[in-house]
N, C-alpha and C positions, 0 to 999 in steps of 0.2 A: 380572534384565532389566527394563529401564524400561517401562512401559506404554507404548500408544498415547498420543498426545495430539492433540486436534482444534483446530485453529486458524481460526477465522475474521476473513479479511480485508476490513477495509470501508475503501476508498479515503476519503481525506478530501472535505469536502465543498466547492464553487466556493472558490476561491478568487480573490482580484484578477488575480493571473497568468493563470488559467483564462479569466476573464472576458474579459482583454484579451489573450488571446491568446499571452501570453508563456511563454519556459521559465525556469521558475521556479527547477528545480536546488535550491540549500541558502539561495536566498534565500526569507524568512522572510513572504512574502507572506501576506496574513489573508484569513478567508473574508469574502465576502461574505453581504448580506443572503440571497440567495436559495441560498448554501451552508450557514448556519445550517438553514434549511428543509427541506434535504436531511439536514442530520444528526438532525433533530427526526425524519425522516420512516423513518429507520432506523433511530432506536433505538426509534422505535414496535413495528417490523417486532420489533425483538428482545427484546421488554420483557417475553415470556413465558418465555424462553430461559435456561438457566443456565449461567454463566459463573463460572471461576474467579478471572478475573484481568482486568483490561483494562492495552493495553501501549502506548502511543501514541509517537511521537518527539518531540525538541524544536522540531521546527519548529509555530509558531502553527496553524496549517490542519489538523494532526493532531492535535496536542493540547486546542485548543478543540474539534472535531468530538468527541474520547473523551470531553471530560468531558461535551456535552448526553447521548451515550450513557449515562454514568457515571450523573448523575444520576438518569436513568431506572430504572436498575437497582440503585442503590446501594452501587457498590462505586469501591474508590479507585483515580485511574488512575495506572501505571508508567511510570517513562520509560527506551526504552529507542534508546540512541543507534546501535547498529549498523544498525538498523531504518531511518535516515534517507534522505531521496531521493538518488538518484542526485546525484554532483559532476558538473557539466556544464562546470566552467571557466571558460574565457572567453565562454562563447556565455551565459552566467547573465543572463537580461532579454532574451534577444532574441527574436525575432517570430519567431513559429510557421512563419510564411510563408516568411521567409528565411530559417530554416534547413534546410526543406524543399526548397529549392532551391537548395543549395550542391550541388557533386558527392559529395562525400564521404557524404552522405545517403543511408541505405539502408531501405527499407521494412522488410524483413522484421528487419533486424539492429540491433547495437549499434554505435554511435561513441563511442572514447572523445576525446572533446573537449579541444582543448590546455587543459593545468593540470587536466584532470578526473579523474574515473575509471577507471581500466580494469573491463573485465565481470567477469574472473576476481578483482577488488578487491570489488565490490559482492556477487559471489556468495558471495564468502569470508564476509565480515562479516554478511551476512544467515542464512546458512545457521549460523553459529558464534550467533547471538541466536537462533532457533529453538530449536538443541540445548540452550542454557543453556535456554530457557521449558520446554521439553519436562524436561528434566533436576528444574527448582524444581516443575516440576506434574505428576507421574504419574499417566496416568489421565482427565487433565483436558480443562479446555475454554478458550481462551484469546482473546480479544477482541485482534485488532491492529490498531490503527487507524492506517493506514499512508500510504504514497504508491504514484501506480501504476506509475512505472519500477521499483519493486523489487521489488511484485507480479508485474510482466508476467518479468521476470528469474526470483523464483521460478517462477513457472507454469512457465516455457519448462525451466528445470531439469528438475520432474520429471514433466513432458510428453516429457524427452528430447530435446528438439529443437535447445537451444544447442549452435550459438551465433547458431543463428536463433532469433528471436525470435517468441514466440502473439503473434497480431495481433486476437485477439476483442476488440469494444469494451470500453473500459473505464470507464464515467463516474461521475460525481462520487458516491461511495456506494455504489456497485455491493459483491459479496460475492461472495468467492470463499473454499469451504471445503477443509480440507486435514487428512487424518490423517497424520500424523507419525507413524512407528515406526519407530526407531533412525533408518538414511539413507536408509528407504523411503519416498516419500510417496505417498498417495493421494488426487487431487482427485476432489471431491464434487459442487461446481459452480464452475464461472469467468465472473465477470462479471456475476452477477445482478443485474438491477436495477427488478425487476418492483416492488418499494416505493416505487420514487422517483417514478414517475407523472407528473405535470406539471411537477414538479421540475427535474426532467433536463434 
């Protein structure tokens, strides 16, 4: 039987989309200056911490944010594509604002967006990139440096609650820790972001 394994998720840091307000989706928007500073200021937070592995996606904003982590710590970062943000379709660049205020818009829940995702797509692929991390590190501790629709999706998994969605803040670097064992998870903390300090 495969050990536990503990995942720690650190949302990536501002990015241009973030900045200006837009949904960023699988466009590959970069961090900004003041999201560099965030990721500097979380991997401070984790620079005493032991990690097995750090696992970032391909989009810019995730993967720049692992490697100032990386650096810190010394180890090489992964890419790993299941792990990517949410497909938001055609709404990909548009204004927070306005998509807030379409009808179709639900606080607590998921849309899947024409040409986007479906929830039961995102949970699939997310939850299948876990099991493989879990599976290659028994025992272990795994750095993922992610985005936060697929965080907020994991959370709400195994908080139980999809196919509503946790609605706790989630900002730029925040941590949420997760033991994995086999399809059990258990959350440690969601949405931490007591490091980021004036960052935020």
């Amino acid at each position: 039987m495969t050990e536990p394994v503990t995942f720690y998720f650190v949302r990536h840091g501002e990015s241009v989309a973030n900045a200006t307000r837009r949904f960023a989706g699988r466009s590959d928007s970069p961090l900004t200056a003041r999201g560099r500073e965030q990721a500097e200021a979380v991997a401070r937070a984790l620079a005493d911490m032991h990690f097995d592995r750090i696992v970032a996606t391909p989009l810019h904003r995730s993967l720049d944010t692992a490697r100032i982590i990386a650096k810190r710590l010394g180890l090489p970062v992964e890419i790993e594509p299941d792990l990517i943000e949410i497909d938001v379709g055609d709404k990909t660049g548009a204004v927070w604002d306005e998509i807030a205020a379409l009808p179709e818009w639900r606080d607590d829940g998921f849309v899947a967006w024409p040409n986007g995702e479906t929830l039961d797509a995102v949970l699939e692929r997310s939850l299948r990139a876990l099991r493989r991390l879990a599976r290659a590190t028994p025992g272990g501790t795994v750095l993922v440096v992610g985005h936060g629709g697929v965080t907020r999706i994991l959370v709400s998994h195994f908080l139980g609650m999809l196919p509503r969605l946790d609605r706790s803040p989630a900002h730029n670097t925040n941590l949420t820790v997760l033991v994995l064992d086999g399809d059990t998870g258990r959350l440690e903390k969601v949405g931490e972001s007591s490091h980021i300090g004036e960052t935020h």
